[in-house]
DRENPA-3360 file (N, C-alpha, C; in nm, 2 decimals, always signed):
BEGIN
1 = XXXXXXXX = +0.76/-16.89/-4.42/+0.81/-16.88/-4.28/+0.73/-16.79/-4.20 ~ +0.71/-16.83/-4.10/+0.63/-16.74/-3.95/+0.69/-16.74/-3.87 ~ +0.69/-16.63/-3.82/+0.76/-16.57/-3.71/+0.69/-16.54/-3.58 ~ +0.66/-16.59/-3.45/+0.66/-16.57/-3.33/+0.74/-16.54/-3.25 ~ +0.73/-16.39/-3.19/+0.80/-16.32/-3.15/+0.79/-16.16/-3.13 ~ +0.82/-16.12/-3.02/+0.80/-15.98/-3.02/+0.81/-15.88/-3.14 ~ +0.75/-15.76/-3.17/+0.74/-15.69/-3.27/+0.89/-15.67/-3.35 ~ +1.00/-15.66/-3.26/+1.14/-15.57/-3.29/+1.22/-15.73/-3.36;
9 = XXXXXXXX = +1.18/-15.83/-3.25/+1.27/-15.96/-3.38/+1.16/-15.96/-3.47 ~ +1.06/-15.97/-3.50/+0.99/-16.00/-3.63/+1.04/-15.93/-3.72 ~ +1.03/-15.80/-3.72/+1.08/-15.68/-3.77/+1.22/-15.70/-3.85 ~ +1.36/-15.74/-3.75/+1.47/-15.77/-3.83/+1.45/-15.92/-3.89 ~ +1.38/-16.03/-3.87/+1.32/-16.16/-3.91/+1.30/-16.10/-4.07 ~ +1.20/-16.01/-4.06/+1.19/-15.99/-4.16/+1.27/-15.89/-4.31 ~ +1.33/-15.83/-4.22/+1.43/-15.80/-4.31/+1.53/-15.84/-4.35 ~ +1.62/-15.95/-4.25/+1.67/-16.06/-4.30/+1.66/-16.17/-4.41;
17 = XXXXXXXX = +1.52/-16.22/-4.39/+1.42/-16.22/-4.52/+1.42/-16.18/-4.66 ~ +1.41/-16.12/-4.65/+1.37/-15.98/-4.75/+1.56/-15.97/-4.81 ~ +1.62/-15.99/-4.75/+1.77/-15.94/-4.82/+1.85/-16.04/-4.86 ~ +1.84/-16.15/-4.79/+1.92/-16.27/-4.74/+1.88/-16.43/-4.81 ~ +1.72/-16.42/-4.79/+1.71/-16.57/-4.80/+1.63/-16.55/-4.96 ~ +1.68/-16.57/-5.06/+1.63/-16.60/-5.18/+1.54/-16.73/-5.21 ~ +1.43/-16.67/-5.23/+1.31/-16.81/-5.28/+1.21/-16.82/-5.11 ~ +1.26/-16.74/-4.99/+1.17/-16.76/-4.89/+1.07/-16.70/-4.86;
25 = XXXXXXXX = +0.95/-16.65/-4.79/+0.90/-16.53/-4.77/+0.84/-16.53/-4.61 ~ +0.84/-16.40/-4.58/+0.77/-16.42/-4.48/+0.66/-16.40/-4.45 ~ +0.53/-16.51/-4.45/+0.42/-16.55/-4.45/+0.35/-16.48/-4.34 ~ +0.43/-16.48/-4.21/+0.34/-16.35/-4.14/+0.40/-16.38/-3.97 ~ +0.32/-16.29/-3.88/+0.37/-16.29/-3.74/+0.28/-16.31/-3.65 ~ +0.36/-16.32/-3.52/+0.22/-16.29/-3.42/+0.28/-16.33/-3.27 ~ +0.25/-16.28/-3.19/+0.33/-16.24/-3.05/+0.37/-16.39/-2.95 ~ +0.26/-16.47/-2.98/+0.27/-16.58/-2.89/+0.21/-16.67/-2.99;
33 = XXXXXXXX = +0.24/-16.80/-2.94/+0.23/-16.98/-3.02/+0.03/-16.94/-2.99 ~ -0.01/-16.97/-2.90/-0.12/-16.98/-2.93/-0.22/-16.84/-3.01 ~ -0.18/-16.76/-3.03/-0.29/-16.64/-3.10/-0.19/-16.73/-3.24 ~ -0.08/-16.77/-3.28/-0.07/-16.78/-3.36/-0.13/-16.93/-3.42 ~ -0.18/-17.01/-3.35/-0.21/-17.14/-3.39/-0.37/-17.17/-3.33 ~ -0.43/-17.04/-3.31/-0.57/-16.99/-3.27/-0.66/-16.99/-3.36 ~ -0.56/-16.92/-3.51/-0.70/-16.85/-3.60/-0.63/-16.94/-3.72 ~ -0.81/-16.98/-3.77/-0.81/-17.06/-3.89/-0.76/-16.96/-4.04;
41 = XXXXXXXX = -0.65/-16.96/-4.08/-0.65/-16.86/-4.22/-0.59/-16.94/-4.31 ~ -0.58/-16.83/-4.42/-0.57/-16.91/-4.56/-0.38/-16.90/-4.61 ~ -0.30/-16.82/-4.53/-0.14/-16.80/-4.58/-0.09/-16.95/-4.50 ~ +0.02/-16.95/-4.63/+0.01/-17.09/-4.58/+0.18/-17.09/-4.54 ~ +0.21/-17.18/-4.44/+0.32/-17.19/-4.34/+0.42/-17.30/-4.38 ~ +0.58/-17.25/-4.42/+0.66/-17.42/-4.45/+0.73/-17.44/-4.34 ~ +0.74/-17.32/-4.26/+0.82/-17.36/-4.09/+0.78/-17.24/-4.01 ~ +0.84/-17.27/-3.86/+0.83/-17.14/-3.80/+0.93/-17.08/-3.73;
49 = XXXXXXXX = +0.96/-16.96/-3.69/+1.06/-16.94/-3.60/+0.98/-16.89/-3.50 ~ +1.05/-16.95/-3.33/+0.95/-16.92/-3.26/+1.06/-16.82/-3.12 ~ +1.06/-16.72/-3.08/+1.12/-16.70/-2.98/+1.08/-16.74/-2.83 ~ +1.13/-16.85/-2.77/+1.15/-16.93/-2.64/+1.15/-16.84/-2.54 ~ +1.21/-16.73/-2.55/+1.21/-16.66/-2.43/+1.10/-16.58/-2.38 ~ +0.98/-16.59/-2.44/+0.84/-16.51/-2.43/+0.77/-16.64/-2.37 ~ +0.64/-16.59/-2.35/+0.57/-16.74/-2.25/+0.49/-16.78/-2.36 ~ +0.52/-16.93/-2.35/+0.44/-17.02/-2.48/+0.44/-17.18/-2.38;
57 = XXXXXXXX = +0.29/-17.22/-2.41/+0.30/-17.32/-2.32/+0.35/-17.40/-2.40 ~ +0.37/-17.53/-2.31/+0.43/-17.63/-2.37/+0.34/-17.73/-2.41 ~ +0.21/-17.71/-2.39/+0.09/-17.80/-2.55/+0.17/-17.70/-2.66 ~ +0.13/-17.57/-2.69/+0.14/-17.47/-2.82/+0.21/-17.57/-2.90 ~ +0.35/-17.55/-2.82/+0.54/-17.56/-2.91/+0.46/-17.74/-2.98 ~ +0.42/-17.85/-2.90/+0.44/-17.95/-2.92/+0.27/-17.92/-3.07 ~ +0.20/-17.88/-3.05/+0.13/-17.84/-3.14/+0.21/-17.78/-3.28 ~ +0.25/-17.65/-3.25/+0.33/-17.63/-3.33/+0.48/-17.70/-3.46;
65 = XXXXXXXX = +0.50/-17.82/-3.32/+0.62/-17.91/-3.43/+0.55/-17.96/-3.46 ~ +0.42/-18.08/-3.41/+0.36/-18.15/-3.53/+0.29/-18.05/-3.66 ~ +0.28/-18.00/-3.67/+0.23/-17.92/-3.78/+0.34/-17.84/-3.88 ~ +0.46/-17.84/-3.86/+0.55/-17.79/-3.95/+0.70/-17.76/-3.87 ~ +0.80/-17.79/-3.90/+0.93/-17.77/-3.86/+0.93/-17.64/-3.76 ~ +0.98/-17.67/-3.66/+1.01/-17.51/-3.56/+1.12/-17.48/-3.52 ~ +1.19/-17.40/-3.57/+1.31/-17.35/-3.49/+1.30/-17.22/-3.38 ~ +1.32/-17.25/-3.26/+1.34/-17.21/-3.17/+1.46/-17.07/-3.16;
73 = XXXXXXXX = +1.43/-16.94/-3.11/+1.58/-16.86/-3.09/+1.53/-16.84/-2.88 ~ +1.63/-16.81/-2.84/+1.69/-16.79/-2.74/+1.77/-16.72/-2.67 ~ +1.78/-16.63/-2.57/+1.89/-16.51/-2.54/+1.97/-16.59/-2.45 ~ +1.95/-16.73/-2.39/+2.02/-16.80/-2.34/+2.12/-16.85/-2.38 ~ +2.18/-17.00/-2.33/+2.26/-17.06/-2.40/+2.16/-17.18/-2.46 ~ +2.22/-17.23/-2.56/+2.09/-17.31/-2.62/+2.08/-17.41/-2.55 ~ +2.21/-17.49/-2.53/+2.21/-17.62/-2.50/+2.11/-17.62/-2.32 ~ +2.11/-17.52/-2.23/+2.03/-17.49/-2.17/+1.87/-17.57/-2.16;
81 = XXXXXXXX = +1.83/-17.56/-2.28/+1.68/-17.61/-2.37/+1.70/-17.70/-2.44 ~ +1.80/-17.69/-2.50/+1.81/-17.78/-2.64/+1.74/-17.92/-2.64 ~ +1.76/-18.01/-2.51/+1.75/-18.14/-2.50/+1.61/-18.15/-2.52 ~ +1.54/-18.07/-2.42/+1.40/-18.04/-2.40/+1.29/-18.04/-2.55 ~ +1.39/-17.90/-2.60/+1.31/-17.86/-2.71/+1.27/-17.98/-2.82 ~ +1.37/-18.05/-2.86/+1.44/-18.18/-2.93/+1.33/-18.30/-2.88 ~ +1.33/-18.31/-2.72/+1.20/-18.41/-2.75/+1.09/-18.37/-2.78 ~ +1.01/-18.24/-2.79/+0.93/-18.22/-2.85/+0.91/-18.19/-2.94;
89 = XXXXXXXX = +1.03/-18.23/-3.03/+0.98/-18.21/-3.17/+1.01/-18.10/-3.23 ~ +1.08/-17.98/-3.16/+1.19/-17.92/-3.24/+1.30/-17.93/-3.32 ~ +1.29/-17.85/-3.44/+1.44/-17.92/-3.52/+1.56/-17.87/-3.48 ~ +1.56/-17.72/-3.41/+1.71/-17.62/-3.41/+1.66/-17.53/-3.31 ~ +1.75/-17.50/-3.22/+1.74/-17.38/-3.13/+1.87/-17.31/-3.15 ~ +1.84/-17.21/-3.17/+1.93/-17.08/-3.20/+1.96/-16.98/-3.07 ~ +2.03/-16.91/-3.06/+2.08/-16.76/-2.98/+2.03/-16.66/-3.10 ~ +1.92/-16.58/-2.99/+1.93/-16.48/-3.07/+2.02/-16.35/-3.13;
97 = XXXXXXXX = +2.14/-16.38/-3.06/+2.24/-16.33/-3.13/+2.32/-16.37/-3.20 ~ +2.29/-16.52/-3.23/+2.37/-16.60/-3.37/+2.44/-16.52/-3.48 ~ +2.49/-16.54/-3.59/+2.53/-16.45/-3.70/+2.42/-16.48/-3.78 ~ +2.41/-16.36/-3.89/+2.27/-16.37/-3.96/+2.30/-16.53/-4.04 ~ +2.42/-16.52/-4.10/+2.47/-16.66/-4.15/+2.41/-16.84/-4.10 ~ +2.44/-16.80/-3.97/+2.34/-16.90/-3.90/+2.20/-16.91/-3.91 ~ +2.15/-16.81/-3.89/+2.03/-16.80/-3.85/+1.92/-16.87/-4.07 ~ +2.00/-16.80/-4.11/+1.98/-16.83/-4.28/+1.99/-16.96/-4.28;
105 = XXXXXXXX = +2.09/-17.02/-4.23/+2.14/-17.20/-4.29/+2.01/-17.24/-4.16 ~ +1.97/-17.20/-4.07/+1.90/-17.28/-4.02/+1.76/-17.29/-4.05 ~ +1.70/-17.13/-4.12/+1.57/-17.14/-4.17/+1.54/-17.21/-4.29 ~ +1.70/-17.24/-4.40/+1.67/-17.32/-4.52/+1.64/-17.47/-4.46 ~ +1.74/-17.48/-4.37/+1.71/-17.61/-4.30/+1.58/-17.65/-4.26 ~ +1.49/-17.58/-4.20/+1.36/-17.58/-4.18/+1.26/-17.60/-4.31 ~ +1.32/-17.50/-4.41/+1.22/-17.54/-4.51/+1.24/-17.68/-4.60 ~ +1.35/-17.70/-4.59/+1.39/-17.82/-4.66/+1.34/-17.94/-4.57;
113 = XXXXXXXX = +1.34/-17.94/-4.43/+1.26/-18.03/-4.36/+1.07/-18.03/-4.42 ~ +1.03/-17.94/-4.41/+0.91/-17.86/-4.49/+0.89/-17.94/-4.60 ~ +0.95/-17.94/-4.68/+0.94/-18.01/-4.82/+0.99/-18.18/-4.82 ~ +1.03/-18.22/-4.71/+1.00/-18.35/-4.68/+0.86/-18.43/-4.59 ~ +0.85/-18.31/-4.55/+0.74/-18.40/-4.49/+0.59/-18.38/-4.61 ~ +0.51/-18.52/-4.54/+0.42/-18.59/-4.57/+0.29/-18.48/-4.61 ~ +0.22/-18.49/-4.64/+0.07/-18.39/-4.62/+0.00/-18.38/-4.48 ~ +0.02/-18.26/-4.46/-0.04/-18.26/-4.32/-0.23/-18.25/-4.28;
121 = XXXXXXXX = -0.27/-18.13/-4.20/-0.36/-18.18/-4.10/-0.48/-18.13/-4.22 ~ -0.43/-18.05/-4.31/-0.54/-17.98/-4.43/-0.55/-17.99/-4.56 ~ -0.45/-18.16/-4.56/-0.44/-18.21/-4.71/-0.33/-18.13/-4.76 ~ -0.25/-18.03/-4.72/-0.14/-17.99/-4.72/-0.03/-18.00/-4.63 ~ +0.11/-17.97/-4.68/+0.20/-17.93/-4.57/+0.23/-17.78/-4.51 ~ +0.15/-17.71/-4.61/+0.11/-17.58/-4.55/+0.05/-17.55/-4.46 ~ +0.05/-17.57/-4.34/-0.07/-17.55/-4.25/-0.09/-17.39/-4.25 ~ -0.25/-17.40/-4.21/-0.33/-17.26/-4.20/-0.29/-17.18/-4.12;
129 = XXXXXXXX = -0.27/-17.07/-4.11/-0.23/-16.99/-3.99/-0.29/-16.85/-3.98 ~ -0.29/-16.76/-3.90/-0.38/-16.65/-3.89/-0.35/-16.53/-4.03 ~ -0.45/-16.49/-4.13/-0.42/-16.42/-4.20/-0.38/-16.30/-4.21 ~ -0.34/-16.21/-4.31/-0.28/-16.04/-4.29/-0.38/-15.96/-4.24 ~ -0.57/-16.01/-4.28/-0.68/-15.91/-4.25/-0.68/-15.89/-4.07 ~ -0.64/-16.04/-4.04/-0.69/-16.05/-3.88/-0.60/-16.02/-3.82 ~ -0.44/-16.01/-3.88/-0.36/-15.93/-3.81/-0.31/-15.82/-3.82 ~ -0.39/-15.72/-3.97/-0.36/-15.62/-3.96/-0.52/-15.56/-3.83;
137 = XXXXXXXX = -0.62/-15.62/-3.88/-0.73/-15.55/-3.74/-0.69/-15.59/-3.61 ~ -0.60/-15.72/-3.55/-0.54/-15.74/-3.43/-0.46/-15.56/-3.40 ~ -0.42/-15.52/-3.50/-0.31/-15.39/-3.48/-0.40/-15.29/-3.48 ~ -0.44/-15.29/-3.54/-0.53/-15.17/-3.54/-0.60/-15.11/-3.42 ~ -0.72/-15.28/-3.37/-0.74/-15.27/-3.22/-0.64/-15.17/-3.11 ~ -0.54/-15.27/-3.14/-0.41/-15.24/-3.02/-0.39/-15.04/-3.02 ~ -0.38/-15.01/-3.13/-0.35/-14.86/-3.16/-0.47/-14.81/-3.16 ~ -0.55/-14.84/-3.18/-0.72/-14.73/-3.17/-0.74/-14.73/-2.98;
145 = XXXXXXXX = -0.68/-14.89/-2.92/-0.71/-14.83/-2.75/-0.58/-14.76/-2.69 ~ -0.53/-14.68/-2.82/-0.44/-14.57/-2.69/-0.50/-14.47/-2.66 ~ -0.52/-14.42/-2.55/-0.59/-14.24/-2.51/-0.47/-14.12/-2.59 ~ -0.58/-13.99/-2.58/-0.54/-13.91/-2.66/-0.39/-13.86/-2.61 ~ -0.39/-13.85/-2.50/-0.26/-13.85/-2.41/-0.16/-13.96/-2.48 ~ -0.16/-14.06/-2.41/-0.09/-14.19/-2.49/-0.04/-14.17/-2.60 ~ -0.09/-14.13/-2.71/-0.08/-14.09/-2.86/+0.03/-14.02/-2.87 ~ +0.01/-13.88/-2.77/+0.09/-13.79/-2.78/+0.24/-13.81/-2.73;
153 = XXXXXXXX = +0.22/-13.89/-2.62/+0.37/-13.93/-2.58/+0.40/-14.03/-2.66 ~ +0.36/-14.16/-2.78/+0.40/-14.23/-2.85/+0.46/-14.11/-2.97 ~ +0.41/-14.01/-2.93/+0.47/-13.92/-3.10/+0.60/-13.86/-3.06 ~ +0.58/-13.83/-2.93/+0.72/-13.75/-2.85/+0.85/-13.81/-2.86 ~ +0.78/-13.99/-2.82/+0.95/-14.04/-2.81/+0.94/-14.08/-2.93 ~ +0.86/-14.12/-3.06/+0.95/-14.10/-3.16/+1.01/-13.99/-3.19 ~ +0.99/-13.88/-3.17/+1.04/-13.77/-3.24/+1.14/-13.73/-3.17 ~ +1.20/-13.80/-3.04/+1.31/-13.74/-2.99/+1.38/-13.90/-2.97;
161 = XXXXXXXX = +1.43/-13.96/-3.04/+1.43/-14.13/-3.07/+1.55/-14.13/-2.99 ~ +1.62/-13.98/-2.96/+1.77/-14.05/-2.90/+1.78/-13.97/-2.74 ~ +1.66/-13.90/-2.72/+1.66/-13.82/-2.61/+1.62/-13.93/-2.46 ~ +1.71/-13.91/-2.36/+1.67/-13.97/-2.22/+1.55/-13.93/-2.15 ~ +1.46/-14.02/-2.13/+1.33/-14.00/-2.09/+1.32/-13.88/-1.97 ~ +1.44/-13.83/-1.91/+1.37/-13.75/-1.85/+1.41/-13.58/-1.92 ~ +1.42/-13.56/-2.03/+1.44/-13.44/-2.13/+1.31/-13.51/-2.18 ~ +1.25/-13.59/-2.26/+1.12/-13.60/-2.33/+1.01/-13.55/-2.20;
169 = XXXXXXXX = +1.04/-13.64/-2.10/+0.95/-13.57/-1.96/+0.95/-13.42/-2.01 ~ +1.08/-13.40/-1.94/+1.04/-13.23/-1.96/+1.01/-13.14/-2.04 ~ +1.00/-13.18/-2.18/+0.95/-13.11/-2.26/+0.80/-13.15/-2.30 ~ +0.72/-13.22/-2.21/+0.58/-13.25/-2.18/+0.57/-13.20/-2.05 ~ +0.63/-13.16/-1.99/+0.60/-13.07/-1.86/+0.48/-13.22/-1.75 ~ +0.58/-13.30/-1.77/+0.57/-13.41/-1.68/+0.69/-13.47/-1.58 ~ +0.64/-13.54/-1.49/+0.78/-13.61/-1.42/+0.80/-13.69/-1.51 ~ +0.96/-13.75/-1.52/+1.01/-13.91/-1.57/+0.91/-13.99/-1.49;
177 = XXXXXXXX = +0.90/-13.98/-1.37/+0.82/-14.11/-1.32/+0.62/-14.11/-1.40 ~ +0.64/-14.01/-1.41/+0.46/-14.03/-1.44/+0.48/-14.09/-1.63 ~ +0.61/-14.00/-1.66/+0.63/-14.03/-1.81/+0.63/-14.27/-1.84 ~ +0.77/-14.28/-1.74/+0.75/-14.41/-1.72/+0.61/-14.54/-1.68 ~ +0.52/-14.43/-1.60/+0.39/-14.52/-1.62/+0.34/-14.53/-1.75 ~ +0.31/-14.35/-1.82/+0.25/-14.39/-1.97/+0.30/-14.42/-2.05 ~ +0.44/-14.50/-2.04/+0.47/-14.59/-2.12/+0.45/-14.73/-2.11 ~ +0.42/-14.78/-2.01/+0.43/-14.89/-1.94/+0.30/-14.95/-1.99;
185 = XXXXXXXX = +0.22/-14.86/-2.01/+0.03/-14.86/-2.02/+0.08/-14.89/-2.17 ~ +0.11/-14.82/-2.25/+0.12/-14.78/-2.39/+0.23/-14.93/-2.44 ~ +0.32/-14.97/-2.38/+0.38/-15.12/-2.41/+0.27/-15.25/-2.41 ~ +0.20/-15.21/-2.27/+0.12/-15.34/-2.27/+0.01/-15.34/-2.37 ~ -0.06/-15.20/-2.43/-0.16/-15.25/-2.53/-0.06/-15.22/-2.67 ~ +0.05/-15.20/-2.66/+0.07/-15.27/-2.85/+0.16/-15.39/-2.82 ~ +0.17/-15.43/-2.73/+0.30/-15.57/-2.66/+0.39/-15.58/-2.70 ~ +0.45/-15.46/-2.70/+0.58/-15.40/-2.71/+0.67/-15.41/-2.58;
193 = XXXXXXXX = +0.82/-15.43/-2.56/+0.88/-15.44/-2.44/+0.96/-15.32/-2.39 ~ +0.98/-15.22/-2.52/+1.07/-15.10/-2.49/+1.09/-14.99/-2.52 ~ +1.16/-14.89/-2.55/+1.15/-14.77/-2.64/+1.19/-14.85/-2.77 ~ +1.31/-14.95/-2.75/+1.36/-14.94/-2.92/+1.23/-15.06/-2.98 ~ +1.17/-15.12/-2.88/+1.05/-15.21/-2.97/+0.93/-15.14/-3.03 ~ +0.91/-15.02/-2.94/+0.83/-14.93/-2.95/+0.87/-14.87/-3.11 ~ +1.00/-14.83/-3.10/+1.05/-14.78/-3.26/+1.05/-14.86/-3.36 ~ +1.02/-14.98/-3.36/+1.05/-15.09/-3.45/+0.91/-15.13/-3.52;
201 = XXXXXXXX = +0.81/-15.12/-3.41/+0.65/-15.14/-3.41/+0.62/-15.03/-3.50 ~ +0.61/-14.85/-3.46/+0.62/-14.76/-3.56/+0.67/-14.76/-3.69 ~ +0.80/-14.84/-3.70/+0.81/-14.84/-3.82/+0.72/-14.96/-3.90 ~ +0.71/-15.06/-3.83/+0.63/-15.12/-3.92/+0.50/-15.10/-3.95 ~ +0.43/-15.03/-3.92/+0.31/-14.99/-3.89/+0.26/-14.80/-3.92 ~ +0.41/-14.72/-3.98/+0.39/-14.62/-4.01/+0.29/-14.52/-3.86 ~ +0.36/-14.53/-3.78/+0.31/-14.47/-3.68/+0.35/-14.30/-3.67 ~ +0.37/-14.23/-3.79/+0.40/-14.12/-3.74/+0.30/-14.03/-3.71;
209 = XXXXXXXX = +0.28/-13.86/-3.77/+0.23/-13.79/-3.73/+0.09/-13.77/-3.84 ~ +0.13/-13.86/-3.95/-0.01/-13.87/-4.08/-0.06/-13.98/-4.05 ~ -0.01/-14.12/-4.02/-0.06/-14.26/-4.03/-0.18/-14.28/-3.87 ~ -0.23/-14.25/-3.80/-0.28/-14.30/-3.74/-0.31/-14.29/-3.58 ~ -0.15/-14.20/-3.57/-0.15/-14.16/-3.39/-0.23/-14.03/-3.36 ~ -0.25/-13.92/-3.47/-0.34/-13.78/-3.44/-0.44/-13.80/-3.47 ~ -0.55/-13.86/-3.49/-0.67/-13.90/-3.49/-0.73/-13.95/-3.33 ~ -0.82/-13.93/-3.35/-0.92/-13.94/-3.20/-0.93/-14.10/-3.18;
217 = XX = -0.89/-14.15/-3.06/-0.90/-14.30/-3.01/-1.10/-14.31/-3.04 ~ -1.08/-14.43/-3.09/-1.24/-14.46/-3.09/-1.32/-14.54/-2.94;
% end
């Protein structure tokens, strides 16, 4: 299974994963339909889950269903899309607040679609998708272009994970409003949307004070 989708659903995607779906795995991630159906790699894909509410054109999606089952999630109401999604070749659109229960019967559903279909575009039904090297150096990039400043307030608000941004301000002896721009800078290069995506990203990526934020940006 692959997951497209911001860092913080991938994140529980995959721990849902990991606890829940016996016999599945998750094959890997990546922010948007096209970086993920961009790069030629070797892990190989039985469906995907894609979140609808991020901007994905509509070649990608229809790219994306011919190549392997796609279930769609959504913070809307589904039937909203559903019709839409369905002529292109989606199997299931979900809320992303469904119960995990759902969300399980829909991704077996996917893979069992998976295992019916025919051999696809690489003599498999596994299609190619971008590997762990290109998406661990995709991350890497992202976190080597924070400034040395940047770094520092990425370590602040983890370290005060429940404090209101204008106590973290003040204990950097900044305004909230100057604090809210270097965040704003610091979302857009890891493409993160918030504080708690921001904390979800660190964890998966070990961002504390040994792994990689106190070292000198290159």
């Amino acid at each position: 299974m692959f997951v497209v989708a911001p860092p913080m659903l991938c994140w529980g995607f995959e721990k849902l994963v990991r606890t829940s779906c016996s016999g599945i795995e998750l094959s890997g991630t990546a922010r948007t339909l096209d970086e993920a159906l961009a790069v030629d790699g070797r892990a190989g894909v039985d469906m995907m889950v894609v979140d609808i509410d991020e901007a994905h054109t509509e070649q990608a999606l229809r790219d994306a269903a011919q190549r392997f089952p796609v279930m769609l999630l959504t913070s809307r109401e589904p039937g909203a899309v559903e019709q839409e999604m369905k002529e292109i070749g989606v199997y299931a659109v979900l809320r992303t607040g469904d119960s995990p229960s759902a969300l399980i019967s829909a991704i077996q559903q996917g893979v069992a679609a998976a295992d019916r279909r025919p051999h696809g575009l690489h003599g498999s039904r596994r299609a190619p998708i971008a590997t762990a090297p290109a998406r661990e150096a995709d991350d890497r990039a992202r976190i080597e272009s924070l400034t040395v400043r940047e770094r520092q307030l990425v370590l602040a608000v983890l370290c005060n994970a429940t404090a209101p941004g204008k106590v973290i301000a003040s204990r950097l002896c900044i305004s909230e409003h100057t604090l809210r721009n270097h965040l704003t800078s610091i979302y857009g290069k890891l493409g993160v949307r918030n504080r708690l995506s921001l904390h979800a990203y660190a964890a998966q990526h070990r961002l504390d004070g040994q792994a990689g934020l106190t070292g000198q940006p290159h």
